[in-house]
LOKOLTOR-107917 format. One record per residue (C-alpha): x, y, z; residue in three letters. Coordinates in steps of 0.05 Angstrom, whole numbers, plus 5000, padded with zeros to 4 digits. Layout:
REM residues N
XYZALA
...
This chain:
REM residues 315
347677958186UNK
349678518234UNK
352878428310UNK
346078628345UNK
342078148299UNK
346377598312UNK
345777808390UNK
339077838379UNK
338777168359UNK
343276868407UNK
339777208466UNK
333076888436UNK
336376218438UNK
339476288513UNK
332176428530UNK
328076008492UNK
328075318544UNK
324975698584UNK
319275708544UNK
318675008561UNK
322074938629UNK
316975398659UNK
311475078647UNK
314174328651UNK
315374598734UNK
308574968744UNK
305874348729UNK
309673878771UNK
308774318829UNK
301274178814UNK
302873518817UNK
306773488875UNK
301373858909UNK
296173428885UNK
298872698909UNK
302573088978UNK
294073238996UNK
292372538982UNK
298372299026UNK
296372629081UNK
289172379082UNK
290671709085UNK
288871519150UNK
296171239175UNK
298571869148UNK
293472309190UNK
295171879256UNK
302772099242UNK
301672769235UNK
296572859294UNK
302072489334UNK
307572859317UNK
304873589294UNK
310373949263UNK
313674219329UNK
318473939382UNK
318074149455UNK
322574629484UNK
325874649549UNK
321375009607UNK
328075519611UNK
327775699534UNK
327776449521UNK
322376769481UNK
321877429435UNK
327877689393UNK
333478059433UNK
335378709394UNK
342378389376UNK
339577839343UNK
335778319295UNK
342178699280UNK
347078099265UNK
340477799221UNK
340578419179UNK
348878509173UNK
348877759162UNK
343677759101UNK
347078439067UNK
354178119074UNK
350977399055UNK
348377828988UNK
354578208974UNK
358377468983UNK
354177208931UNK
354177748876UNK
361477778883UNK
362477088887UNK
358476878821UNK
362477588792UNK
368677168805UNK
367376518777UNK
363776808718UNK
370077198702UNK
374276538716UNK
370476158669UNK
369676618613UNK
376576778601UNK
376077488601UNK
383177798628UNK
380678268687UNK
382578958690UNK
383079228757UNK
387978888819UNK
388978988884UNK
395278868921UNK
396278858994UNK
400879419025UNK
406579059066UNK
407979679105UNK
402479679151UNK
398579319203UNK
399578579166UNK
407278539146UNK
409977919111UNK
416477619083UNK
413577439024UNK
411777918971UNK
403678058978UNK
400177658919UNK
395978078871UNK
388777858858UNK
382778168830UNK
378678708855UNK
372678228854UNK
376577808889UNK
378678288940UNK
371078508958UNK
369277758958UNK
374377619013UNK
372978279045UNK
366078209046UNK
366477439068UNK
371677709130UNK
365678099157UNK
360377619144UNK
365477109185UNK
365277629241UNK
358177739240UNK
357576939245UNK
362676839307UNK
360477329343UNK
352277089325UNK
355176399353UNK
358576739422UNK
351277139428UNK
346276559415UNK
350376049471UNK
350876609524UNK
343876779522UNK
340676119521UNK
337176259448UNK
340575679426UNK
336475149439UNK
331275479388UNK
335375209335UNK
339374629362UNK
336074079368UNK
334873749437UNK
329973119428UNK
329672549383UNK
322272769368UNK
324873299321UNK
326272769264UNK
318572639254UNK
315573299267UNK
320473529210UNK
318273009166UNK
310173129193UNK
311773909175UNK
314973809105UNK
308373479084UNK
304474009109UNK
308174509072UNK
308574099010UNK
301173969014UNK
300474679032UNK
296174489100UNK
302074899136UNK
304374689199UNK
302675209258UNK
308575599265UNK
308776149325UNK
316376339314UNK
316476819372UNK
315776259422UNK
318875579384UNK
320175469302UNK
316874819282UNK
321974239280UNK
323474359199UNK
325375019212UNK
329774889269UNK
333374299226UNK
334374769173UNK
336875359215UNK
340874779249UNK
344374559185UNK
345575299158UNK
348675529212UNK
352675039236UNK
354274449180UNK
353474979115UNK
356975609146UNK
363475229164UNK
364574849101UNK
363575569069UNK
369275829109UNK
373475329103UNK
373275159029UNK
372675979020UNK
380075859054UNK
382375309011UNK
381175748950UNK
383776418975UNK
388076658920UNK
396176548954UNK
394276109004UNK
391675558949UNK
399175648918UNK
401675638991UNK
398375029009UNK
400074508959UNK
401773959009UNK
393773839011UNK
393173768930UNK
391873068945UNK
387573039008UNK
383773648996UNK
384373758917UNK
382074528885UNK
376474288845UNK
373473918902UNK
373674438951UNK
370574918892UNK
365274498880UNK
363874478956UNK
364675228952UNK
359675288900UNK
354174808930UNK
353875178990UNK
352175788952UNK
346575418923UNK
345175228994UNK
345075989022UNK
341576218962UNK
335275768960UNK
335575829036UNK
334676539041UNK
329376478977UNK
324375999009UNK
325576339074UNK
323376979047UNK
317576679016UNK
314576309073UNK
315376949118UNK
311877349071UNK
306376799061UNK
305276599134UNK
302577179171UNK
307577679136UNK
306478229180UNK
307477849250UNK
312277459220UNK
317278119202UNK
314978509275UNK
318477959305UNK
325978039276UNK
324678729254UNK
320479059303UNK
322378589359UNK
315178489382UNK
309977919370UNK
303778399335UNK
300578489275UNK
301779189267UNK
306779549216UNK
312879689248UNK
317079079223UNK
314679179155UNK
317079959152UNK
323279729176UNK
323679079128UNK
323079619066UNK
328180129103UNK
332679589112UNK
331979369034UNK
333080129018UNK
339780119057UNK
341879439016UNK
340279718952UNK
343380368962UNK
350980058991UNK
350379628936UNK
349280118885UNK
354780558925UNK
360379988930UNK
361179938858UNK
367680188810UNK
369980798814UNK
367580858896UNK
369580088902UNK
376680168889UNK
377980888928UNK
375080328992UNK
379879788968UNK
385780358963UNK
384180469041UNK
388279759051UNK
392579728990UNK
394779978919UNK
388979838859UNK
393979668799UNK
390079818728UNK
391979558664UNK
């Protein structure tokens, strides 16, 4: 048997749950469906959900409409969020696999950062991981700084007790898909805000900090909290809160495009509350301008960028 037959065959076997896995979760989604309609039409269920709707109150003072910094951050926070992740799962494949990599960078000691110990030598996927996660840590502080001065951040904070309900009145709605009214431009409904909530405050810290923890020279450097703060927890941490960010930015993507797509993508992207097509030409533009850094940050032009703050070593 030749190499490409027996990849062939292996590539058939990698593949072949899903032959089985797909289907198995079309149907429970059916199912889920199915019983989340009957739920909601028993008539205790109804009462909840015509008591508590799906949305919590906002203060009289709370803003509405999109300044234009919020649109910019949400677009430089999404690309770097994207670049974080490739790179990321680039990283721990290459950690788990075995493979030796090939390209390092190493941090000059004669400029701007200066040292007395030597600069330690990682990866090149490792540099643009921690690169790209520097920005994206930017992006987020100075988000955080933007969102308290202006007042928007009582759209995604919660304020009353009542949110707790509406959240749970709104997941049914979803699930049953009887979705909640949603008018984003004024108020998210209260599963929205609790999600926002959670991402931005409880799921972007533990990102940074166990992102620290595992920074290649400061994990050797920081032995002393082996015992309180072991490696493998802190990477398993690490790696839920990709799962977090990742399914987060899925189903958010899929419920804008679902629920009144064009609306829904004027109000981040064209910064008004319409249904005409601004946002959406600038959705695509802004896709184009992904795709294209992406395709541009890559090896060879990835390493004359890396070169800008230190020497790439090659084996």
């Amino acid at each position: 048997m030749t190499t490409q037959e027996q990849t062939a065959i292996g590539t058939r076997g990698r593949w072949r749950p899903l032959t089985w896995i797909i289907p198995l979760v079309v149907v429970g989604a059916v199912v889920v469906v199915l019983l989340a309609r009957w739920f909601i039409a028993l008539p205790a269920v109804a009462d909840f959900i015509r008591t508590y709707p799906g949305q919590s109150e906002l203060p009289s003072w709370a803003p509405v409409g999109f300044p234009l910094w919020l649109a910019i951050l949400h677009f430089l926070s999404g690309a770097f969020l994207l670049f974080i992740v490739l790179s990321g799962w680039t990283v721990r494949r290459t950690r788990r696999s075995g493979v030796r990599p090939r390209e390092f960078w190493i941090r000059d000691n004669d400029r701007l950062v200066r040292t007395p110990n030597p600069p330690v030598r990682i990866t090149l996927t490792s540099w643009w991981h921690l690169t790209v996660d520097s920005l994206w840590v930017l992006t987020g502080l100075l988000f955080v700084v933007l969102l308290f001065t202006s007042g928007q951040w009582v759209r995604i904070v919660p304020t009353r007790w009542d949110v707790v309900p509406n959240a749970v009145s709104a997941a049914l709605q979803y699930v049953s898909f009887n979705w909640p009214h949603t008018d984003g431009w004024v108020n998210y409904n209260a599963l929205q805000l609790l999600t926002y909530f959670v991402t931005v405050f409880l799921a972007a810290p533990l990102a940074v900090l166990t992102g620290i923890r595992l920074a290649p020279g400061l994990s050797v450097r920081w032995r002393r909290f082996d015992k309180r703060f072991p490696l493998p927890v802190a990477r398993v941490i690490h790696f839920a809160t990709m799962i977090w960010f990742v399914a987060f930015t899925v189903v958010h993507v899929a419920l804008v495009l679902l629920t009144d797509p064009l609306r829904n993508l004027n109000h981040l992207y064209g910064l008004r509350d319409d249904e005409t097509w601004v946002g959406l030409v600038v959705f695509v533009v802004s896709l184009i301008v992904i795709a294209v850094a992406w395709a541009v940050l890559r090896p060879p032009r990835l390493d004359a960028v890396a070169e800008l703050t230190g020497s790439v070593k090659r084996r």
